[in-house]
N, C-alpha and C positions, 0 to 999 in steps of 0.2 A: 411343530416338530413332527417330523416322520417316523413312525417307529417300522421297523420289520423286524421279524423276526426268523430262525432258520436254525438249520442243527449246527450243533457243535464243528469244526473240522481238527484236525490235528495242528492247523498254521496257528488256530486261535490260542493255542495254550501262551505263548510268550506276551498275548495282546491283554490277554486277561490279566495274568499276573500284574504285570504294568500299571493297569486300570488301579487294583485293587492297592498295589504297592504306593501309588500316589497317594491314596486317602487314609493308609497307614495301615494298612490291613496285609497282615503274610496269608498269601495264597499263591504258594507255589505252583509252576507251572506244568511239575511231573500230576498233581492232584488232575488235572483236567487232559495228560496226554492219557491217564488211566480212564476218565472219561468218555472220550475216544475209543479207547479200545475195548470199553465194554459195548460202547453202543455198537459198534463194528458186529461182535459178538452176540448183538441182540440182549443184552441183559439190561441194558440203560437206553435209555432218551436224553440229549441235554438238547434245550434251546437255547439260541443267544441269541438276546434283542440286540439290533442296534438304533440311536438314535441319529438322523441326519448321517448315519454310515457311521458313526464310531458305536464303538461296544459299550451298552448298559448297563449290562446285566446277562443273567440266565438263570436257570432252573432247573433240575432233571427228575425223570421218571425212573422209577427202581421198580420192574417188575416184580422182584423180590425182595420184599423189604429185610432189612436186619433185626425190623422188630417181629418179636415172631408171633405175636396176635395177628400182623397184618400178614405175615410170611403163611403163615397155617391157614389163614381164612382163604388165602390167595389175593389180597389186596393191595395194588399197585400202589406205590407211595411217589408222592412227590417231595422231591430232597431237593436240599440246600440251594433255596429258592434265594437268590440276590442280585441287590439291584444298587449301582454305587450310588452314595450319597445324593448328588448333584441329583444327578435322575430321580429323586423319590419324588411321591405326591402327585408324578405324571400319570397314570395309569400303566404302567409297564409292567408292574408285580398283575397286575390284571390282567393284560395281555398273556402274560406266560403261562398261568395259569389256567384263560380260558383255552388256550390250546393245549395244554397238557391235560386238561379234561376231558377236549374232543379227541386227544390220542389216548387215553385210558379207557373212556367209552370205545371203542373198537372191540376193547376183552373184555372188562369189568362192569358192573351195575354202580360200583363204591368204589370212590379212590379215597386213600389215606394220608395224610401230611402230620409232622412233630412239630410243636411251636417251643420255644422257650420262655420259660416261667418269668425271666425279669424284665425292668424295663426296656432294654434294648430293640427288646423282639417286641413292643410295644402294637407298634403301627400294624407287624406281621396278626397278633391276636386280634386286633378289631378288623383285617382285609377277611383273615381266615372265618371269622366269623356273619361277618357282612355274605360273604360268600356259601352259607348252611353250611359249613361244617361246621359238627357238636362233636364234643368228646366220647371217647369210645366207652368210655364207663368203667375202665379200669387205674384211673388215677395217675397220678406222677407217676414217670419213670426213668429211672438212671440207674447204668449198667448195675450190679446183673438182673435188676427186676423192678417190680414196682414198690415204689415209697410204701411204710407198712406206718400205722399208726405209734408215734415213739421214736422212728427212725430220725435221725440227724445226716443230714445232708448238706454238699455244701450249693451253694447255688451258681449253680456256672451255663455254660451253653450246654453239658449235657445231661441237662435235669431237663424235662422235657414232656408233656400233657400232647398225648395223640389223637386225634380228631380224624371223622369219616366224611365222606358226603354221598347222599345215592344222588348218582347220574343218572341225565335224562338218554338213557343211551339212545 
């Protein structure tokens, strides 16, 4: 299998959706022309692998994160890292990632990524890890702050354990 990889364009938004719509996953196709238009903007990075020429997956960079330990430190974050089904287990969350490293090395020493707590994000916890990122040391977080000792939470995609990694810039 061949993979490449390349930036987002604005054609990709309907291809993506498509992809993700087959394997039962809503991801509309306005999420990714916003995408687009940040990266235009300069505020975002997206990649999009494709495999043998169909689409993968992708990834993006958030110069500024919305978490704001990493927003305040100045720490690029890598978002909404996905890769369809079919495709896992290839190396392609790896792929994305090691580029989105060497475009965050450009400006930063540390890029920062969110995992989710349950199983789903399973595979994502043991890559991100495989890969030295450790956690930032401030525990769970889900909107407006971090998990406090006693709190009750419910567990969904946005509860969320944020992890750093220094680059070899």
């Amino acid at each position: 299998m061949k993979v490449e990889l390349r930036l987002l364009t604005v054609g990709d938004a309907d291809v993506i959706q498509s992809a993700f719509e087959e394997q039962g996953w809503n991801k509309p196709a306005e999420l990714y022309m916003r995408y687009a238009d940040e990266q235009q903007r300069g505020t975002r990075v997206t990649l999009i692998a494709e495999a043998d020429g169909k689409f993968a997956g992708y990834g993006s960079i958030v110069w500024a994160s919305d978490y704001a330990a990493f927003r305040e430190a100045g720490v690029p974050e890598i978002k909404d890292l996905n890769v369809l089904v079919k495709y896992r287990r290839q190396g392609i969350a790896s792929r994305l990632m090691d580029e989105a490293e060497i475009i965050i090395a450009e400006r930063s020493i540390v890029a920062g990524i969110g995992v989710g707590l349950f199983s789903d994000y399973g595979n994502a916890q043991i890559l991100y890890v495989k890969r030295g990122y450790v956690p930032d040391g401030r525990g769970i977080y889900v909107e407006p702050g971090h998990v406090k000792y006693g709190d009750t939470v419910t567990m969904d995609d946005d509860l969320v354990l944020y992890l750093t990694k220094r680059l070899n810039g």
